[in-house]
C-alpha positions in Angstrom: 102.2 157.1 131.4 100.1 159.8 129.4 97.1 158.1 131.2 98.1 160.0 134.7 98.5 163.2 133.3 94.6 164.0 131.8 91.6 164.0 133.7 88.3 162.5 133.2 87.2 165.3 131.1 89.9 165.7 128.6 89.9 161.8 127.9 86.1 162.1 127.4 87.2 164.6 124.7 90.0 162.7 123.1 87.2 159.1 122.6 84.7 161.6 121.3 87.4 163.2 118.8 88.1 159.4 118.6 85.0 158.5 117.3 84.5 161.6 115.1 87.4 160.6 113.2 86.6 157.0 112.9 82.8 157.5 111.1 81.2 157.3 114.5 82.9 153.6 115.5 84.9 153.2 118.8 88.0 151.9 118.3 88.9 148.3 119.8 92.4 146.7 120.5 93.1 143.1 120.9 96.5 141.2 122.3 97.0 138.1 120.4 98.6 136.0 122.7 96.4 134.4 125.3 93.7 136.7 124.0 92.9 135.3 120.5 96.1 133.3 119.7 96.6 129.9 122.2 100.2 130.0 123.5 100.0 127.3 125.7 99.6 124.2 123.6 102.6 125.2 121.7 104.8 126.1 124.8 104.0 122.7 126.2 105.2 120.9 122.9 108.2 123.0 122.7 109.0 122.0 126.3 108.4 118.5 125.8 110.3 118.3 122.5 113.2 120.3 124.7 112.7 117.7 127.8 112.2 120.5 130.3 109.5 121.3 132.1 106.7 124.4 131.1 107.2 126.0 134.0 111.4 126.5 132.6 110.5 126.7 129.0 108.5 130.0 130.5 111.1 131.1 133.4 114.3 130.9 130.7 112.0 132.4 128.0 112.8 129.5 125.7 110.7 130.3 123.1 112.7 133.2 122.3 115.0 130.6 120.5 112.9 128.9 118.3 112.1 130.4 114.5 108.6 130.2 113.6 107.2 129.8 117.0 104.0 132.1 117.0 103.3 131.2 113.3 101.0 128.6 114.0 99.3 129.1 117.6 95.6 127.6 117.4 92.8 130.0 118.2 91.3 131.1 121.9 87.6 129.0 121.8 85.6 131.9 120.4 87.7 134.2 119.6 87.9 134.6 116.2 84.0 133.6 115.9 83.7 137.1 118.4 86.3 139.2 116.8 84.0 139.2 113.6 80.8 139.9 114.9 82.3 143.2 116.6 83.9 144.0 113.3 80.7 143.3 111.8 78.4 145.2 113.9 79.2 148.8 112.6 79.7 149.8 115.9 83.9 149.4 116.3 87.1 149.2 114.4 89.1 146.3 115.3 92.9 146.3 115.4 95.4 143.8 116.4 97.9 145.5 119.5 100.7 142.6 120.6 104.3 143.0 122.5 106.5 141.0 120.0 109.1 138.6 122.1 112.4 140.9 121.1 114.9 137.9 121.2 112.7 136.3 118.5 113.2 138.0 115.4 110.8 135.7 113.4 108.0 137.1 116.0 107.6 140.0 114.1 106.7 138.6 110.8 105.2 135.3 112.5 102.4 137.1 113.9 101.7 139.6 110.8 101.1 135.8 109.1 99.3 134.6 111.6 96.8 137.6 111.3 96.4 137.0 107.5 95.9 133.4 108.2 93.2 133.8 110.6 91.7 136.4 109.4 92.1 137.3 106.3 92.4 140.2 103.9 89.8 142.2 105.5 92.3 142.3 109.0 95.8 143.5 106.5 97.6 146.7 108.3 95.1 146.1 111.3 97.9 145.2 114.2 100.8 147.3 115.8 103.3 145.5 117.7 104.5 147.6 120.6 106.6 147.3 123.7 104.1 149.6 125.3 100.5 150.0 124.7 100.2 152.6 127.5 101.3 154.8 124.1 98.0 154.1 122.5 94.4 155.1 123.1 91.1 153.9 121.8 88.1 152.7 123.7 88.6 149.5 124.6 92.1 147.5 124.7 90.9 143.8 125.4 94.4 142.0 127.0 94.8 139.5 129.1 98.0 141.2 131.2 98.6 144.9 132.8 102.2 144.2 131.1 103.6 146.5 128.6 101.9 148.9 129.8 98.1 147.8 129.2 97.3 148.9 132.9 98.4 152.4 131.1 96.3 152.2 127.8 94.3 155.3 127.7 90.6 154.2 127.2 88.9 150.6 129.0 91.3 148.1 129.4 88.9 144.7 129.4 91.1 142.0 131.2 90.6 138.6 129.0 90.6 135.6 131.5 89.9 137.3 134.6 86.6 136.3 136.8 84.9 139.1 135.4 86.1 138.2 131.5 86.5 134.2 132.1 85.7 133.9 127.9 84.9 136.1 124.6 81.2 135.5 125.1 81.7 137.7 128.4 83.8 140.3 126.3 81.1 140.3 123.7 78.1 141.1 126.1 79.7 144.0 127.9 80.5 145.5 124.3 77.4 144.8 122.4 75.0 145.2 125.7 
């Protein structure tokens, strides 16, 4: 969106500005889901519990229809262990940037909880929720999809679970190397 209208130059400007106004820290956004908060376990119990298969559980989008649904995803291996030593190292501000699922209201306040729960105090007012992310801009968005317009997010876009970012111990040496 925004992306394909600046050059090089004038985004070099905005992350320096960036930085300026964060006390010299790059800023850092994080998808939850698939990212930091496991979907999949809980998408195969749904299904089960429903008697259809993952694959339509997914297709129909059944989890839109069940309350409570991201409340209680288990953590990515590593993820939260990762999460805190960038937020620890001085060197970024870490915020939480997730696509709520629309046709489940609870989503909205599930994954607000599920922050807290995970991480605590020190993480409260640290996540948007936005249909698009190509609206925001920071240094690094680490996401697992080009949807909702990551592929547009103005600033690195680190693809979790790719070949390149298999894990969070690759994420964390190409942002503390």
């Amino acid at each position: 969106m925004i992306k394909g209208y600046l050059g090089k130059d004038e985004i070099d400007i905005i992350m320096d500005a960036l930085i300026k106004a964060h006390g010299g820290k790059e800023l850092v956004w994080i998808d939850m889901d698939g990212v930091v908060a496991d979907w999949e376990p809980k998408a195969i119990i749904e299904a089960n519990r429903l008697g259809v298969t993952i694959e339509e559980f997914k297709d129909k989008k059944m989890y839109r229809g069940i309350e409570g649904f991201y409340r209680n995803l288990p953590l990515i291996p590593g993820a939260k262990e990762a999460i805190i030593k960038l937020d620890e190292s001085e060197k970024f501000i870490i915020n939480f940037l997730s696509a709520p699922s629309w046709g489940n209201v609870s989503c909205f306040s599930d994954k607000r909880i599920w922050v807290e729960e995970n991480f605590g105090k020190s993480f409260d007012k640290r996540m948007d929720l936005s249909f698009h992310k190509g609206h925001y801009l920071g240094h690094y968005l680490i996401d697992d999809r080009t949807k909702y317009g990551a592929a547009e997010f103005i600033g690195e876009h680190i693809q979790f679970g790719n070949a390149q970012y298999p894990n969070w111990d690759a994420v964390l040496n190409r942002l503390l190397s």
